[in-house]
C-alpha positions in Angstrom: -4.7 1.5 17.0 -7.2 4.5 16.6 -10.5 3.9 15.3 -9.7 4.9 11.5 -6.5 3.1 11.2 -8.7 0.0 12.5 -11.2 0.6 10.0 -8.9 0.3 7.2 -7.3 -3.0 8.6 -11.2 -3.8 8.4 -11.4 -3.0 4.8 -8.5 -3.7 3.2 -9.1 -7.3 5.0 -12.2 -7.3 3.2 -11.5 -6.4 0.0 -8.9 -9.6 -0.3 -11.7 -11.6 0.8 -13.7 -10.1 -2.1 -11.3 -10.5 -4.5 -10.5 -13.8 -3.7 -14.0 -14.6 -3.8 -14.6 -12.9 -7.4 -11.0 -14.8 -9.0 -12.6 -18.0 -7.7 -16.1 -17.5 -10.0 -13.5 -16.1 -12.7 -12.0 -19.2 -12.4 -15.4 -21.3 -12.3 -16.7 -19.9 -15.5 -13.4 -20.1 -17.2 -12.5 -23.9 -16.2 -16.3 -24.7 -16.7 -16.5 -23.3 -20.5 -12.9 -25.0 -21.3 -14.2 -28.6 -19.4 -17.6 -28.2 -21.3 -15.5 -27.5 -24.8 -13.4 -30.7 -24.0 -16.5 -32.9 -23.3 -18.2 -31.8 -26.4 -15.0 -32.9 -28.8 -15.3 -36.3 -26.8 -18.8 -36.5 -27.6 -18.4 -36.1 -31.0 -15.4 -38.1 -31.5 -16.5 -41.1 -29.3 -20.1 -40.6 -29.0 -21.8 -39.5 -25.4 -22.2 -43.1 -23.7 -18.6 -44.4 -25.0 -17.5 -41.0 -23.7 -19.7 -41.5 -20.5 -18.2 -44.9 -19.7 -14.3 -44.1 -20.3 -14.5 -40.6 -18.2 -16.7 -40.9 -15.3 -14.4 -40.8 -12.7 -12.9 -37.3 -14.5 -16.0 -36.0 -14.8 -17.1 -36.6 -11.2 -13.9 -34.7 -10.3 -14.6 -32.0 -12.1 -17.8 -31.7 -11.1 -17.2 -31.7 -7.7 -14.0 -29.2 -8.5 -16.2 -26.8 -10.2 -18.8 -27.4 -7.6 -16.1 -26.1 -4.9 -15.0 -23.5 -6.8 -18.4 -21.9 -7.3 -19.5 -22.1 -3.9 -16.6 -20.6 -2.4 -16.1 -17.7 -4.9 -20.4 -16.8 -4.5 -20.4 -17.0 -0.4 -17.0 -14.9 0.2 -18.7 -12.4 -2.7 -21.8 -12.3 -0.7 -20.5 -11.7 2.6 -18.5 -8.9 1.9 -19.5 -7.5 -1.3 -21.6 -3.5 -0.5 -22.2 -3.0 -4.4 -23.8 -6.1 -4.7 -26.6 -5.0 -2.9 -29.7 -7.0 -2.2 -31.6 -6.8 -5.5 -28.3 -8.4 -7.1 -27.8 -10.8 -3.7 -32.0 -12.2 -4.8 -31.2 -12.0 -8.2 -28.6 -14.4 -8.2 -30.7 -16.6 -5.6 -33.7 -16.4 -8.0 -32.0 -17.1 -11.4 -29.5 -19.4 -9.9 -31.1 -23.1 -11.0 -32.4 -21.5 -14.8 -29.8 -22.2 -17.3 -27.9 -19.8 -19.4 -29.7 -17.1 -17.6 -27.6 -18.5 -14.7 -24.4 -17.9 -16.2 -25.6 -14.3 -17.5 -26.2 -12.7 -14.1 -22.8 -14.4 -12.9 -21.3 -12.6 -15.1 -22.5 -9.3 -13.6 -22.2 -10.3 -9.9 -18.2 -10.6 -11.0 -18.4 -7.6 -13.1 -20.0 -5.7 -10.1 -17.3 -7.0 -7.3 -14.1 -7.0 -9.5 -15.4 -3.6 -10.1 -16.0 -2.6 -6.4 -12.9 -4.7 -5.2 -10.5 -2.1 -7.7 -12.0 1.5 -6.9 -12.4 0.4 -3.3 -8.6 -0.1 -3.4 -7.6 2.7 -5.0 -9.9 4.6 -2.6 -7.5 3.0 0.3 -4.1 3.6 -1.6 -5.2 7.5 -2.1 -6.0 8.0 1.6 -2.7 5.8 2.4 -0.8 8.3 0.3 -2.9 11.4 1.6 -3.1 10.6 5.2 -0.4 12.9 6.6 -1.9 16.0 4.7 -4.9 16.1 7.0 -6.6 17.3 4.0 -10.0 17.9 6.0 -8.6 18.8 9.3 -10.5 22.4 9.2 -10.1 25.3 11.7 -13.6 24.6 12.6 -15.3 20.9 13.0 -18.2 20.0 10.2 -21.6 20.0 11.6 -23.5 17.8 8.8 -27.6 18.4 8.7 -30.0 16.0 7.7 -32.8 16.5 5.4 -36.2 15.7 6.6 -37.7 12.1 7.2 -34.4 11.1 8.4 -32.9 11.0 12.2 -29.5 11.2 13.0 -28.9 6.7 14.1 -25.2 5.6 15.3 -25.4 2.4 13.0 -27.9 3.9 10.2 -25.5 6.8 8.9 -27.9 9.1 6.9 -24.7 10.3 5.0 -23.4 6.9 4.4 -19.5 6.3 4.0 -19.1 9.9 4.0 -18.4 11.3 7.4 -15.8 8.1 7.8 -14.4 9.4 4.7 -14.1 12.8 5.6 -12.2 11.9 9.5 -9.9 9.7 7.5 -8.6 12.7 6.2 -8.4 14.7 9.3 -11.9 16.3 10.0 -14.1 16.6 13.4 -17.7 15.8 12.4 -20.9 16.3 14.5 -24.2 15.8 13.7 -27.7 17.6 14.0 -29.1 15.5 16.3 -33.1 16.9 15.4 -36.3 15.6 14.6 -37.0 14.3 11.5 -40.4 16.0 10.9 -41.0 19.0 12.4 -41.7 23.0 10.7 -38.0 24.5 9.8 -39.1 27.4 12.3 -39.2 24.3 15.3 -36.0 22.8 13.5 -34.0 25.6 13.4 -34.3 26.2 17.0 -32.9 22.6 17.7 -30.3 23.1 15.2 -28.8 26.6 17.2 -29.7 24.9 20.2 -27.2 22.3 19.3 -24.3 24.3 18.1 -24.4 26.1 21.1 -24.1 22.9 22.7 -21.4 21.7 20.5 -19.0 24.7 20.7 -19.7 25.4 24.5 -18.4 21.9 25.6 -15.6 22.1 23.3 -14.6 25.2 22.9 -14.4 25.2 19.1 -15.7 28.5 18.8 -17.7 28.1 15.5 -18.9 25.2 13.3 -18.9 25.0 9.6 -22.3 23.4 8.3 -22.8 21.2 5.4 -26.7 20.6 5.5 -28.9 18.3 2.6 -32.1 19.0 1.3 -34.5 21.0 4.2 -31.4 21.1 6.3 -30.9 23.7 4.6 -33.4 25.8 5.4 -33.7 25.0 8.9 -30.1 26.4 9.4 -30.0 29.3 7.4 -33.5 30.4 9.3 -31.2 29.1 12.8 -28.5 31.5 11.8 -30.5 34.6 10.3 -33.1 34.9 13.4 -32.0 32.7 16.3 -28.4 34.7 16.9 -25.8 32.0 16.0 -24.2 33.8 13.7 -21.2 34.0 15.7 -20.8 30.0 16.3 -21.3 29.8 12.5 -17.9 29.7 10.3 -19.8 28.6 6.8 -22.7 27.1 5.7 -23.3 25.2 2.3 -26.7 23.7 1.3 -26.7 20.5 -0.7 -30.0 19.8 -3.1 -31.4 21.9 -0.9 -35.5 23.5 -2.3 -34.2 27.1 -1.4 -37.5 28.1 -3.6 -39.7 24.9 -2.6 -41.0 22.6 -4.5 -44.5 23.5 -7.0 -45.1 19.6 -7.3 -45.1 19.0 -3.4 -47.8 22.4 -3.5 -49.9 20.2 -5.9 -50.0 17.2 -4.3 -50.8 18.6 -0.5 -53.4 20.7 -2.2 -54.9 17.7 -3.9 -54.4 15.3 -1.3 -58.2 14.6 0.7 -57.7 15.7 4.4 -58.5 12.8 5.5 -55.5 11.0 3.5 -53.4 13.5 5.0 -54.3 13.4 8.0 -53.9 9.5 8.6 -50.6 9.6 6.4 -49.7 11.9 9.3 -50.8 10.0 12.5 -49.1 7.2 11.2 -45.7 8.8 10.8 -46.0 10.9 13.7 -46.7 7.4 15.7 -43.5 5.9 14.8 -41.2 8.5 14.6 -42.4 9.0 18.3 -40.9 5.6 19.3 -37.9 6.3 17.4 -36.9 8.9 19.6 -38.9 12.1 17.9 -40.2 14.1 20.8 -43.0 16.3 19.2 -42.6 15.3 15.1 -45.1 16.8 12.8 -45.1 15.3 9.2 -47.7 18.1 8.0 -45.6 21.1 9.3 -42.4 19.9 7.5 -44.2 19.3 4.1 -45.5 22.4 4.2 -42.6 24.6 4.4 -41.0 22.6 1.3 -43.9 24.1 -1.0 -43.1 26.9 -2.7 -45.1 28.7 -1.1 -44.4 27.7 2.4 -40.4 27.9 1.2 -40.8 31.5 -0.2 -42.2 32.6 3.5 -38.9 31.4 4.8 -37.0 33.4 2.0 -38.5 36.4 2.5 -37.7 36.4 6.2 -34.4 35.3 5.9 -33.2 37.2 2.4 -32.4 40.1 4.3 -29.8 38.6 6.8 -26.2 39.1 5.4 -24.1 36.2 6.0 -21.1 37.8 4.4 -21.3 40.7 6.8 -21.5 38.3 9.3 -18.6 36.2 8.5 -20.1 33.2 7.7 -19.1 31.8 4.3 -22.1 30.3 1.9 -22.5 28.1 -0.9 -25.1 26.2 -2.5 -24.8 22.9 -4.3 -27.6 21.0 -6.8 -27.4 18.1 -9.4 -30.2 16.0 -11.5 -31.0 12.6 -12.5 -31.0 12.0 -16.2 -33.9 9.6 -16.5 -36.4 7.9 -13.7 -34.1 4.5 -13.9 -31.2 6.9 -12.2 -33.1 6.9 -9.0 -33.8 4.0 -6.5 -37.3 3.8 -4.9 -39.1 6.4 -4.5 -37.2 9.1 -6.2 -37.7 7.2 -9.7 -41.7 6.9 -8.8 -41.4 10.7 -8.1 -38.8 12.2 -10.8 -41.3 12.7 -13.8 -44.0 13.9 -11.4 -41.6 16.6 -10.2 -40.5 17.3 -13.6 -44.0 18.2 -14.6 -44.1 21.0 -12.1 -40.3 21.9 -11.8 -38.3 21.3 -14.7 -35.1 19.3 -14.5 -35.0 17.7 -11.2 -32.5 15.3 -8.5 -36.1 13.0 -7.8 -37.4 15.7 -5.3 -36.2 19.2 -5.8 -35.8 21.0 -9.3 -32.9 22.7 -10.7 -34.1 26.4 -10.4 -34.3 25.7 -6.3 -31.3 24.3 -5.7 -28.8 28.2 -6.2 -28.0 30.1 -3.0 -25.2 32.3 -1.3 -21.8 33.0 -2.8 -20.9 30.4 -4.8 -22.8 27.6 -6.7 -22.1 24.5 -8.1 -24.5 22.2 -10.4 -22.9 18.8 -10.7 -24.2 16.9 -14.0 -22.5 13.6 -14.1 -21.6 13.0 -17.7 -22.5 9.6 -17.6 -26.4 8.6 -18.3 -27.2 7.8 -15.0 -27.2 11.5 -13.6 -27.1 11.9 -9.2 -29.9 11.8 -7.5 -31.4 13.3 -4.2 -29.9 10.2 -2.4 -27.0 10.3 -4.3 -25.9 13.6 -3.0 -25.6 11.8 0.9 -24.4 8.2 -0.2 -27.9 6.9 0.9 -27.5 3.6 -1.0 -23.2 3.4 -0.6 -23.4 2.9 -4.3 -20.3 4.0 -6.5 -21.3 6.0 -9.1 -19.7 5.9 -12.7 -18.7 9.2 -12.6 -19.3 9.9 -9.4 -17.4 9.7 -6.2 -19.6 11.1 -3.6 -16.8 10.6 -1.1 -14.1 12.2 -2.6 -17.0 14.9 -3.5 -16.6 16.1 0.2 -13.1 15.8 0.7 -12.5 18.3 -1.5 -15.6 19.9 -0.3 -14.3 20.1 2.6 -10.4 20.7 2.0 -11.4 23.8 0.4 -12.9 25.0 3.4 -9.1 24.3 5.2 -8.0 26.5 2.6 -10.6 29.2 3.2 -9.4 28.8 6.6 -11.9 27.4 8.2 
């Protein structure tokens, strides 16, 4: 059984679970309302100890019934529920013993798992019904990027359920494999450093890149002075500050050296122990001001990628409101509105447009995608937003391209 065919046993196995678990606390609150309506007639026809007396043995039952039924239903929802997440998970703890507020957030953990438990499916029957397409199966494997602060972890997936969703359907992903912090100028040689790597021992000839946020300038710099640009099939830039970012400018202008300089040792420290061999937290934030990101234009504007062969595209979207955005990116969204207009928490809307093609998602609910958003970072579904099937058809379109 290969490894994505054992994944779906995985899920679909945990889905039933789920659903089990959320028709059992469907079940609780319906049984519990009619029991309660039933007691109350009794009450008022018999009085409450005359009612006590003839139905205590009944009510025990049901008690411990209801009891069962509860418990059940909330443990298989906790152990296999992803929307839940853990606000919801402490919620429920918190406000479990406080009546009527009790029933009220039960009523949105089953909301929020009868709601995961259908899409989820339907996610399962599409790929089911997909899976001999290949839809992703490219000429060239997907090299995905990652934006600064992050490293590239086995079990910590900086693009979340996305690069499981996109060999489902038939493609070959790699990863960057480079620091977290460093200046795009160091990052870009890791990155061309790394494709060489990647289509030396396989022989794949090229790579088409999907890169987030300062990704995205670290391989268009890699490809435009470093002399990849024959390993390189496409490259498409997602939220990335192609013109930099005015409020990130302010703030490192503002910001005491001393502040600055310990924010930076402390980072540095750590990312050292998490495998970064040289990071440099200052360097990186640099090059996303727009100053620092207009340096990088300026010296890369010139190269043609078209000429070259190389396919490129540009993707950006915006949060509607500061709610839209988990911690920080609702702490930062009206600060970066200030200085950059309409915004995804970090990068504003004018930044985002670059290369041949370019797409501005606005999800038509209220919620608006955020930075995160854009790379699953909380393996949240979306109203109105699949970010998985977002890069399937991402990436299908590149099959048709031919790449």
């Amino acid at each position: 059984m290969n490894n994505n065919k054992k994944e779906q046993t995985y899920t679909s196995h945990r889905l039933n679970i789920l659903t089990a678990g959320t028709v059992m606390l469907i079940a609780f609150l319906s049984s519990t309302a009619v029991c309660l309506t039933w007691l109350i007639v009794k009450i008022v026809q018999n009085g409450f100890l005359a009612t006590l007396s003839a139905s205590w043995p009944a009510l025990i039952a049901l008690i411990l019934f209801e009891s069962a039924l509860f418990w059940i239903g909330i443990i298989m929802v906790y152990l296999t529920s992803v929307q839940l997440g853990i606000k919801l998970r402490i919620i429920g703890i918190l406000c479990g013993w406080i009546p009527i507020v009790h029933l009220i957030v039960l009523i949105l953990i089953i909301k929020t798992t009868a709601s995961e438990a259908y899409f989820e499916r339907h996610k399962l029957k599409v790929d089911e019904k997909r899976a001999g397409e290949q839809v992703c199966k490219t000429r060239y494997p997907i090299l995905m990027v990652h934006g600064v602060f992050f490293r590239d972890f086995k079990y910590l997936n900086y693009w979340g359920r996305i690069p499981a969703e996109l060999e489902k359907n038939g493609a070959t992903v790699y990863y960057g494999n480079h620091q977290s912090a460093a200046s795009v100028t160091n990052s870009a040689r890791e990155l061309a450093d790394r494709i060489r790597q990647i289509t030396d021992e396989t022989g794949c000839g090229k790579v088409n890149v999907i890169a987030h946020s300062k990704g995205g300038l670290d391989i268009k710099t890699a490809v435009a002075k470093l002399g990849i640009a024959d390993k390189v099939a496409s490259i498409i830039t997602v939220n990335t500050p192609h013109k930099g970012c005015e409020f990130a400018e302010y703030l490192l202008g503002k910001a005491p050296e001393s502040l600055k300089d310990s924010v930076a040792r402390a980072y540095n420290s750590t990312l050292r122990k998490l495998g970064d061999p040289d990071p440099d937290f200052i360097a990186a934030v640099t090059d996303l001001t727009a100053s620092g990101c207009k340096t990088i234009w300026d010296k890369t504007q010139d190269f043609d990628y078209k000429n070259a062969g190389i396919y490129t595209a540009s993707i950006g979207s915006c949060m509607k409101k500061a709610a839209s955005g988990a911690f920080p990116l609702n702490m930062s969204y009206h600060l970066v509105k200030m200085f950059d207009g309409p915004n995804d928490g970090l990068v504003g809307e004018g930044s985002f447009k670059w290369g041949e093609d370019y797409r501005f998602l606005e999800n038509k609910k209220t919620r608006g995608i955020s930075h995160g958003d854009m790379i699953d970072l909380n393996r949240e579904n979306i109203p109105g937003f699949d970010v998985r099937e977002f890069y399937v058809e991402l990436v299908s379109a590149l099959k048709k391209r031919g790449l």
